[in-house]
C-alpha positions in Angstrom: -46.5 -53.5 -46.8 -48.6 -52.8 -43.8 -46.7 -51.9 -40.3 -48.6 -55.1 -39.1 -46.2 -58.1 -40.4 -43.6 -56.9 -38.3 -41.0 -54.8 -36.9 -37.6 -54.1 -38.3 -34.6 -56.0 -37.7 -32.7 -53.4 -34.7 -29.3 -52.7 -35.4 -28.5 -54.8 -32.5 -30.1 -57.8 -33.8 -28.6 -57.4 -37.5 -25.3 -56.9 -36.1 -25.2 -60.3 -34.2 -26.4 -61.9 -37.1 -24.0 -60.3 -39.6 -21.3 -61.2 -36.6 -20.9 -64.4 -38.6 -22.2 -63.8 -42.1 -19.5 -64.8 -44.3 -19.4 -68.2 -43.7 -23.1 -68.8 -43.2 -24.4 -69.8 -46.6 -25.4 -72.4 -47.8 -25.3 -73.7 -51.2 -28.8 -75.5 -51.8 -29.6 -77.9 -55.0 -32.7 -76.2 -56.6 -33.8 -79.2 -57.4 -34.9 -79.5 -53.7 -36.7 -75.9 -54.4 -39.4 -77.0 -51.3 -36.5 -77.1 -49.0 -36.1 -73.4 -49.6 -39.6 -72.2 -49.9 -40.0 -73.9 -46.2 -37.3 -71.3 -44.7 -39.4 -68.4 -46.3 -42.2 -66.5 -43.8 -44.8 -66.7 -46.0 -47.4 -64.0 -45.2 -48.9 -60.8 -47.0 -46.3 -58.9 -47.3 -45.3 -58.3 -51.3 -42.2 -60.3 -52.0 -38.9 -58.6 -53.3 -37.0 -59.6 -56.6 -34.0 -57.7 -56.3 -30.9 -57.5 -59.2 -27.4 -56.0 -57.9 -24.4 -55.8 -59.5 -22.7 -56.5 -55.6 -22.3 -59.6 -54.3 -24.4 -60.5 -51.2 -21.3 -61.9 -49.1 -19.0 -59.3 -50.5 -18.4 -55.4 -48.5 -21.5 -54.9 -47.0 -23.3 -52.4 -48.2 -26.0 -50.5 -49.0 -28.3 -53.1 -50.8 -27.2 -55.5 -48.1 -28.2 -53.0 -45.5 -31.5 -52.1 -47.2 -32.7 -55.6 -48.0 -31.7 -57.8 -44.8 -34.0 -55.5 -43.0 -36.7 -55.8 -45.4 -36.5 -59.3 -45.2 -37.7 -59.6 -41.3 -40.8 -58.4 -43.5 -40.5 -59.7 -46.8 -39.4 -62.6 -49.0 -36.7 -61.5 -51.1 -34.7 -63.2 -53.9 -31.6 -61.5 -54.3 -29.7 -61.9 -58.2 -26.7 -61.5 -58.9 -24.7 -60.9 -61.8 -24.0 -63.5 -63.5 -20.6 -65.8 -63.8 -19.0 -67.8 -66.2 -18.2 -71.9 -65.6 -16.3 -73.8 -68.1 -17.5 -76.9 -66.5 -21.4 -76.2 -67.9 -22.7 -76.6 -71.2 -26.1 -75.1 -70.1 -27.3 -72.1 -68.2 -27.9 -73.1 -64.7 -29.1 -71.3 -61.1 -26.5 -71.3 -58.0 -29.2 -71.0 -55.1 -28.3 -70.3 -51.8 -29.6 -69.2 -48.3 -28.4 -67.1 -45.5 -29.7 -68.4 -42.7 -29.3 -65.6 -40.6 -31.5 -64.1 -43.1 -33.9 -67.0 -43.6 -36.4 -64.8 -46.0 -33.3 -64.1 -48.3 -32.6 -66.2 -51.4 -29.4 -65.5 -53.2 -29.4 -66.7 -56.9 -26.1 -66.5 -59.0 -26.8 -67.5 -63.1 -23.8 -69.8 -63.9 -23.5 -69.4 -67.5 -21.2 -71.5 -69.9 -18.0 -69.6 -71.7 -20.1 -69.0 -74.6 -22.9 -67.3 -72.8 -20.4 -65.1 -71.6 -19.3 -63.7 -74.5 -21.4 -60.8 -76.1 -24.2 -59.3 -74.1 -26.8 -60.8 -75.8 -26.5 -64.4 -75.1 -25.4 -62.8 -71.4 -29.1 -61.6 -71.3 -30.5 -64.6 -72.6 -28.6 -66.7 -70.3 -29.9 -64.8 -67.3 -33.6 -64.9 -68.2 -33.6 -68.5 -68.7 -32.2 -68.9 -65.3 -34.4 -66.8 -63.4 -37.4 -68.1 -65.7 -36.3 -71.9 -64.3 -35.4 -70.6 -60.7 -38.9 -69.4 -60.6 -41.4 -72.6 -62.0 -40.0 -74.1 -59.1 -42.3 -74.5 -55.8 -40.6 -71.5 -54.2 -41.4 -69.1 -57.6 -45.4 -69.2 -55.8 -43.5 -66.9 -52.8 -42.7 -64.4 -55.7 -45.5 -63.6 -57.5 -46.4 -60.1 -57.9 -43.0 -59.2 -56.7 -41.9 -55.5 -56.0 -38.8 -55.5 -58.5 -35.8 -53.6 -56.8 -32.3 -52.7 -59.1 -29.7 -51.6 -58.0 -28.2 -52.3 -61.5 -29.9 -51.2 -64.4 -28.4 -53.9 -66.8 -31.4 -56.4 -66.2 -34.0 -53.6 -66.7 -35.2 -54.6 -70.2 -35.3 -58.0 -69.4 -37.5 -58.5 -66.7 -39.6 -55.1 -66.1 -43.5 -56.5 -67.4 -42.3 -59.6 -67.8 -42.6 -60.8 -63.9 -45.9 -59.5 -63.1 -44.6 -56.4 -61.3 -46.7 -54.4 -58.4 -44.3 -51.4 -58.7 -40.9 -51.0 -59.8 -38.1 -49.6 -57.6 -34.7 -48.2 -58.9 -31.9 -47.5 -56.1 -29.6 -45.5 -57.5 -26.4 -46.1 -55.8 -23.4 -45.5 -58.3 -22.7 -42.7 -61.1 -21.9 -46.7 -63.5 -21.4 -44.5 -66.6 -18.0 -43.1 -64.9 -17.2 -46.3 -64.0 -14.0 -48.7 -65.7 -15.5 -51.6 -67.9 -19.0 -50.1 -68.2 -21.1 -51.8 -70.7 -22.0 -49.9 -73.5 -25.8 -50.1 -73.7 -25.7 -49.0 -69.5 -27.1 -45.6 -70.5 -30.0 -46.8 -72.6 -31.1 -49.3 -69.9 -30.6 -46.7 -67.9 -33.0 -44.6 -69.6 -35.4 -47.1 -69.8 -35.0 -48.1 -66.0 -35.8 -44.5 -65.0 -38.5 -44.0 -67.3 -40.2 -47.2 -65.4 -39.7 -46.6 -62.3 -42.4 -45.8 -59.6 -40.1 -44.9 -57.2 -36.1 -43.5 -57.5 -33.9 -43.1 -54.8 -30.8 -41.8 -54.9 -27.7 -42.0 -52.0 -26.2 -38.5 -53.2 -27.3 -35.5 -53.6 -26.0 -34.7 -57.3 -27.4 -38.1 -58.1 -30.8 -36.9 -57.0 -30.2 -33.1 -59.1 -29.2 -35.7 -61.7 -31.9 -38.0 -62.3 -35.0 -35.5 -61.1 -34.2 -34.1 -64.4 -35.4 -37.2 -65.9 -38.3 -38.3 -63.4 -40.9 -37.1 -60.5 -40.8 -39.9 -58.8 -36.4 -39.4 -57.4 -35.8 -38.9 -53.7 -32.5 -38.5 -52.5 -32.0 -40.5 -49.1 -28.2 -40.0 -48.1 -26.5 -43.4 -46.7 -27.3 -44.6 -43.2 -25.0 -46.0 -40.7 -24.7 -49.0 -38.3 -23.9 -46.2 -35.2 -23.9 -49.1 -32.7 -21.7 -51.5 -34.4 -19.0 -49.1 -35.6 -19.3 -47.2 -31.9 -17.8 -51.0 -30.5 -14.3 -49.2 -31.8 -14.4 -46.9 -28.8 -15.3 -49.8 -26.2 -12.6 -51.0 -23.7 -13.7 -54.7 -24.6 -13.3 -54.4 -28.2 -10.1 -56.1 -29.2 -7.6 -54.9 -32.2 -6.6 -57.5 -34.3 -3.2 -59.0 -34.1 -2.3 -58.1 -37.8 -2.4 -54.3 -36.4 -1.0 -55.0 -33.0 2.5 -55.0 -34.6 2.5 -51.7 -36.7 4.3 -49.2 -34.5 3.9 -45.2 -35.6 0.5 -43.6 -36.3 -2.1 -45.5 -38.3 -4.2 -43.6 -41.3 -6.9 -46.4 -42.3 -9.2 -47.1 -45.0 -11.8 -49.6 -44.9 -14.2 -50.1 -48.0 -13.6 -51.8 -52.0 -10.2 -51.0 -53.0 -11.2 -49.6 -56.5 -10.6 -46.9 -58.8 -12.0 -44.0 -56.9 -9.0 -44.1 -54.8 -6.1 -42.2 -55.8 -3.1 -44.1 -55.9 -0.8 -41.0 -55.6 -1.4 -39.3 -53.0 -1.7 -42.8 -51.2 2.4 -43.0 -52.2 2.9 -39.4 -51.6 1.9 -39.7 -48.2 3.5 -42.9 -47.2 7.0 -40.9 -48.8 6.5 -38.2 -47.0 6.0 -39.9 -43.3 7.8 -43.2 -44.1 7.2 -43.7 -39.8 3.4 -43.6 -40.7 1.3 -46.6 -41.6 -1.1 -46.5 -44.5 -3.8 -49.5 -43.5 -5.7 -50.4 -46.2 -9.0 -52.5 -46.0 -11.3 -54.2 -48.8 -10.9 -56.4 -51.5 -9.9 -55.0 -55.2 -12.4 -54.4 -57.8 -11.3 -53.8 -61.5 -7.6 -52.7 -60.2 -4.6 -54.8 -60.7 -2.5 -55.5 -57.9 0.4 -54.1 -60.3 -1.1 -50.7 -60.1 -1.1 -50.4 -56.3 1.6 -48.4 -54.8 4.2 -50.6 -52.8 6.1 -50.0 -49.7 7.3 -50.6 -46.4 4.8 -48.1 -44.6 1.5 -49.0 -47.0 -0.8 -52.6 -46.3 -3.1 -54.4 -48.3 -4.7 -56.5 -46.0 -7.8 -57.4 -48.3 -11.4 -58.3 -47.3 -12.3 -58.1 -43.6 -15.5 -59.8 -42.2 -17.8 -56.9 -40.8 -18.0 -58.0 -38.0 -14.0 -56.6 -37.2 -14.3 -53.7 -38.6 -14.8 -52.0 -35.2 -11.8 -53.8 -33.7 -10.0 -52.8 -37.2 -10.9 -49.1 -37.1 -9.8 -48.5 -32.8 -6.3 -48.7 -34.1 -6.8 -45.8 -36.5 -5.8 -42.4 -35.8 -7.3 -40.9 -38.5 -9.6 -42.4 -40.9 -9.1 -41.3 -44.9 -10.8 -41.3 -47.6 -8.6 -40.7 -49.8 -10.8 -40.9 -53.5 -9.6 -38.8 -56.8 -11.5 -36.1 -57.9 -12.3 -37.7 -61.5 -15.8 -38.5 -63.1 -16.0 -42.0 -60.9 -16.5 -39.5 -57.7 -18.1 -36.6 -58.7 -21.6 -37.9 -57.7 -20.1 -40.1 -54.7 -21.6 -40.5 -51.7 -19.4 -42.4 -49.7 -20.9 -45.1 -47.3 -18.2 -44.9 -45.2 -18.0 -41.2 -43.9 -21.0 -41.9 -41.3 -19.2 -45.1 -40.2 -16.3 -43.6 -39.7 -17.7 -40.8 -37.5 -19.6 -43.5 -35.2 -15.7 -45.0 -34.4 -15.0 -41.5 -33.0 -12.0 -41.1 -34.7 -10.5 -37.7 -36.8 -11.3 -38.2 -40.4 -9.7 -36.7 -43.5 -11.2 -36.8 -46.8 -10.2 -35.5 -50.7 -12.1 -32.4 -51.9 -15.3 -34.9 -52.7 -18.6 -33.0 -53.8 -21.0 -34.6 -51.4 -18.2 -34.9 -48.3 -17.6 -30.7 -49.0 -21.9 -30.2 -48.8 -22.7 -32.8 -46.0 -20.1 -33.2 -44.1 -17.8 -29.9 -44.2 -17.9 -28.8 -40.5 -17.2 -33.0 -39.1 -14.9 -33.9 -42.0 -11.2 -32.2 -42.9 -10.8 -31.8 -46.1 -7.5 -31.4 -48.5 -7.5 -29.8 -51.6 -3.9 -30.9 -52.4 -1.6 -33.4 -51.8 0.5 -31.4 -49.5 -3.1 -30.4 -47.5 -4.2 -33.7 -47.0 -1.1 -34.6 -45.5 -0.8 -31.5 -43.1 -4.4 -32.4 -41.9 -3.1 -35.9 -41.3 -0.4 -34.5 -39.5 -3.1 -32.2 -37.6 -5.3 -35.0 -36.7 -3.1 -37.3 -35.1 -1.5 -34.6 -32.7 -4.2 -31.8 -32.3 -7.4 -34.2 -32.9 -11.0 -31.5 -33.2 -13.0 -32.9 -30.4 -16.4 -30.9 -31.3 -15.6 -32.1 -34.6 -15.5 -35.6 -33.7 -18.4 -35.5 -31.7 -20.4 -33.8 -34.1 -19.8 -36.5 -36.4 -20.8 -39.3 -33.8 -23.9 -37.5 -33.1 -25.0 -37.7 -36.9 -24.2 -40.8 -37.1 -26.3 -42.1 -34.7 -29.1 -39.4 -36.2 -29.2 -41.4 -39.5 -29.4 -44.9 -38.6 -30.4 -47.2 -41.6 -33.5 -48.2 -39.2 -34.6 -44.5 -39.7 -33.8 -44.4 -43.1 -35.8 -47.9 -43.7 -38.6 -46.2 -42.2 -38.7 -43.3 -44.6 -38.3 -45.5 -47.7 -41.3 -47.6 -46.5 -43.5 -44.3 -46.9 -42.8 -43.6 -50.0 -43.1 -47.6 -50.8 -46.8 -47.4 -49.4 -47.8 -45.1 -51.5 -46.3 -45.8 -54.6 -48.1 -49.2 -54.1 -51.1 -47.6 -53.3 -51.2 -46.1 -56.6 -50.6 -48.9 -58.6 -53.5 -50.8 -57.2 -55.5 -47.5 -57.8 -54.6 -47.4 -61.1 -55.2 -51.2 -61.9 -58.6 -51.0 -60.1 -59.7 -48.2 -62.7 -58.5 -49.9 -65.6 -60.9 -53.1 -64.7 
């Protein structure tokens, strides 16, 4: 992992790139595995086998962030979780490529209905795919991988069985507050942090957490694209026509539409300033659209490529983060307090933990329904400028390049270590 392969992808470069993103996969036969291994740069650099429980063309975030940029260095093959087809009798690899990230392979195990159905034959199901995926020609571009989870779910199944340098865990969600957690999560968990070389953690709490556990956790706060999200305070940068139309103030969120968000005080604020709009951004995860508060004043609008969330955001007036204070967010770390501060816009969270600690002197915070809404009400007439620009300072202080370059150290020498190690035991 030496300096020498390579810079970093710059913010400026990923942010052209990801300008297009959604729509520039492409689904590959794996039969025609050499068609793939040719778009890798193969050089010494130790390839990546990440597993995420986030898709890689879903809300970007912090995998995506973390990996694309490793991958102007490194080969990385990216797994997700795995998805059921009817139409199959067997287990069988979706492979794709990004081609604006031409060292990134994105597998997807399509398992039968059957598979599907207890954990067990989910696992087994997996492993076969990745075992297949990887006796193909492109599987030499993997050997000795660095293995990278952001889920621990996969843990016990691949940890010594893929010839490992190290063994990474990013610890980016509190998943045993989470709806629909699987049962055995806390025992791969265990496992997970019991293996790992390295833990990192995106919240402090997280960190206090799982150093109870470990030696090897460090806690690296979210980074933030600064110079895309800043586009929301350019002249040139065009609002969308969907939010052309609203008239009255605009309080927007942007980010997965989820149950960390409380649905109350989203309805108690719309009531309360009907000639307000409530803008919401992101697709739904493990919500029904039944459960979402309905009216006149409050917007759905669903996922939005990255690439407008600039445009999106310079029609806010404030920006919320609006999350209940229940187990799913009393170790959040929300990715989106950073980018909101690099729009220059007022923002106004809920009483989260990590927002209170980091972010208490940028961010407004409401304790109560009624205190959320009068800081609303604050920040659209008598917007804190040393606030705001307090906040676009530190986002521009903790750009993901930074934070890349920090991870890398501890990376190094974690590798380092292992090869120490295996050259004593010879």
């Amino acid at each position: 992992m030496s300096s020498s392969t390579g810079p970093f992808i710059t913010s400026e470069t990923l942010n052209s790139q990801k300008a297009t993103s959604n729509s520039q996969c492409t689904t590959t036969d794996i039969s025609k595995g050499e068609r793939l291994s040719h778009g890798l740069s193969i050089n010494n650099a130790i390839p990546i086998i990440a597993f995420s429980h986030i898709k890689w063309n879903s809300v970007w975030r912090r995998p995506q962030e973390i990996l694309s940029r490793l991958s102007s260095k490194h080969a990385v093959l990216y797994i997700e979780e795995p998805e059921g087809c009817k139409e199959i009798h067997n287990p069988e690899p979706a492979m794709r490529y990004d081609r604006l990230f031409p060292n990134v392979l994105i597998l997807c195990p399509r398992l039968p209905g059957s598979l599907m159905e207890t954990r067990n034959s989910q696992d087994e199901g997996v492993k076969a795919v990745v075992d297949q995926v990887l006796t193909l020609p492109l599987g030499q571009t993997f050997q000795s991988p660095l293995l990278w989870f952001c889920n621990p779910m996969p843990a016990p199944l691949f940890i010594h069985a893929l010839g490992e340098r190290i063994v990474v865990y990013d610890c980016i969600e509190e998943f045993s507050h989470s709806n629909g957690t699987p049962a055995e999560l806390a025992e791969r968990e265990d496992m997970l942090l019991a293996e790992a070389d390295i833990i990192f953690t995106k919240g402090n709490e997280m960190y206090n957490m799982k150093s109870r556990e470990s030696d090897n956790v460090y806690y690296y706060r979210e980074g933030a694209d600064s110079l895309h999200f800043s586009k929301a305070l350019n002249n040139e940068t065009e609002v969308p026509d969907f939010l052309i139309r609203l008239e009255g103030p605009i309080l927007g969120y942007f980010g997965t539409i989820d149950d960390r968000l409380d649905f109350g005080l989203i309805e108690f604020v719309s009531k309360e300033r009907p000639d307000w709009n409530l803008v919401m951004i992101g697709p739904p995860k493990k919500v029904q659209e039944s459960s979402l508060p309905h009216s006149a004043n409050i917007f759905w609008f669903g996922f939005k490529k990255y690439v407008d969330l600039p445009g999106i955001a310079k029609s806010f007036d404030v920006c919320i983060m609006p999350f209940a204070i229940n187990d799913a967010t009393r170790n959040a770390s929300p990715t989106k307090a950073l980018e909101y501060m690099a729009t220059g816009t007022p923002v106004v969270s809920t009483a989260i933990k990590e927002v209170e600690e980091q972010y208490f002197d940028i961010i407004k915070i409401g304790r109560s329904y009624q205190g959320f809404l009068d800081l609303c009400d604050s920040a659209i007439h008598r917007p804190d400028i040393a606030a705001i620009e307090r906040g676009r300072r530190m986002a521009r202080q903790n750009g993901w390049e930074s934070l890349l370059e920090r991870l890398q150290h501890h990376m190094n020498a974690a590798l380092a270590k292992a090869d120490h190690i295996k050259a004593a035991t010879k």
